[in-house]
C-alpha positions in Angstrom: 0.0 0.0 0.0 1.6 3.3 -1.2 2.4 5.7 2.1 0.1 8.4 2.2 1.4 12.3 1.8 1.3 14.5 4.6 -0.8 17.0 2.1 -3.1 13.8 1.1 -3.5 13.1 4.8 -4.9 16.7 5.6 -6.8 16.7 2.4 -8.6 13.5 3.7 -8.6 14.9 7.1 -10.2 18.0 5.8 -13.1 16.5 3.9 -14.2 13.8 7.3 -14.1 16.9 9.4 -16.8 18.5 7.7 -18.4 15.7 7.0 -18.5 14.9 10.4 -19.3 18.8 10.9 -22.4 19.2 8.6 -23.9 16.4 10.2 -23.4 16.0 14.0 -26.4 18.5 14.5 -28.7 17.3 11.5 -31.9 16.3 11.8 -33.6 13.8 9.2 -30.3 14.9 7.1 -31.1 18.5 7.4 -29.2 21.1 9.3 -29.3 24.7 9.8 -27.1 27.8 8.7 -24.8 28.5 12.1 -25.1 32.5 11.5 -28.6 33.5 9.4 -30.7 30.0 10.8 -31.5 28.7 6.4 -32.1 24.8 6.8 -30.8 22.5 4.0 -30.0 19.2 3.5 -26.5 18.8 5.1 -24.5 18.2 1.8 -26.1 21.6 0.6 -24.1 23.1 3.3 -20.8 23.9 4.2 -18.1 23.5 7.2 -17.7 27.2 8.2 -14.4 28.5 9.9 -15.2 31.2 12.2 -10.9 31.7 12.6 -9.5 31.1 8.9 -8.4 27.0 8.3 -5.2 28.6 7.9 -4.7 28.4 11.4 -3.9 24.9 12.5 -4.1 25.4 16.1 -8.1 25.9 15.3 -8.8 24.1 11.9 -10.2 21.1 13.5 -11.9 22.5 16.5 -15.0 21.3 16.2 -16.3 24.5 18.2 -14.5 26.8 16.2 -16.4 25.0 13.0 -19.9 25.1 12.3 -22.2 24.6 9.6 -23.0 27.1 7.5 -24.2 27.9 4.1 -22.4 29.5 0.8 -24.4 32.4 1.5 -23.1 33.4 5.2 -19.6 31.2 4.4 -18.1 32.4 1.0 -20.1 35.4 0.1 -20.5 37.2 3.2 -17.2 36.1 4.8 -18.1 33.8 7.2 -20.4 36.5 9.1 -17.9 36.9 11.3 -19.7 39.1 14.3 -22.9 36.5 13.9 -20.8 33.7 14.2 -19.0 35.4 17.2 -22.0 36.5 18.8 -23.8 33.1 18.6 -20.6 31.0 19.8 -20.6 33.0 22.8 -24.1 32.5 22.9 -24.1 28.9 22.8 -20.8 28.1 24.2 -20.3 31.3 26.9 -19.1 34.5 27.0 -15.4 34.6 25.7 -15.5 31.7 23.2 -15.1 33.6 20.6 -12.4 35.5 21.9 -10.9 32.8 23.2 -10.6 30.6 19.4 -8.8 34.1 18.5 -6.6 33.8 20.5 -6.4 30.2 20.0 -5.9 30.6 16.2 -2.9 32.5 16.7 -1.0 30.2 18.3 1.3 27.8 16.5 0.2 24.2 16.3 2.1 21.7 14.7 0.3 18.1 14.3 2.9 15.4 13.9 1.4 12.9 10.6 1.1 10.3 13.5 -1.7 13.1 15.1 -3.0 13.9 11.9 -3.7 10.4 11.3 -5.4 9.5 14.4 -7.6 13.0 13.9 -8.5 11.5 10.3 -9.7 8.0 12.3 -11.3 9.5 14.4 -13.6 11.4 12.5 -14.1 8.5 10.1 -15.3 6.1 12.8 -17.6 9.0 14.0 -19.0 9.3 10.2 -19.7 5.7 10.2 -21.2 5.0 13.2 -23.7 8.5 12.6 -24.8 6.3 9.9 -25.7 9.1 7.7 -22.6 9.0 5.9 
């Protein structure tokens, strides 16, 4: 079996994430817009970064990550004081300050840690039974 690159491995990583993401909170397959409330079927929806998935100290925080649609995610970008407001709404007061200043610090996953994150989500995927 050829070795999987570390790019591959994130890639891979990347797409059970949000997977895992866009589904944890659906209902009947259908889940609901983080930041404007829009209810879709989950693969109509996207995995929305409130700090950038440039920052791998936050990229697979799964509070940092919530589903969202194209509409709040790519063309209003990311409604970032919606998304702020309601993670410190839902998770307390200081989340959202708190994933900032959790985005910028540096994280570096070993591929051993990456791996286990991309096993992890896939056995969470599966046994959700939606995917």
């Amino acid at each position: 079996m050829k070795k999987l690159t570390r790019s591959k491995i994130i890639s891979r990583l990347d797409t059970e994430f949000s997977k895992y993401i866009r589904t944890r909170k659906s209902v009947n397959g259908k889940a609901k817009c983080y930041t404007c409330g829009k209810v879709d079927h989950w693969k109509n929806l996207q995995a929305g970064h409130f700090q950038s998935r440039k920052h791998y100290s936050t990229r697979w925080d799964e509070i940092n990550v919530q589903v969202q649609c194209a509409g709040c995610n790519i063309f209003k970008s990311g409604e970032q004081f919606m998304f702020s407001k309601q993670l410190d709404l839902e998770y307390g007061q200081g989340v959202a300050d708190q994933l900032y200043h959790k985005a910028h610090t540096i994280k570096k996953f070993s591929t051993r840690e990456l791996l286990d994150l991309l096993e992890h989500y896939k056995t969470l995927n599966k046994a959700s039974g939606i995917v």
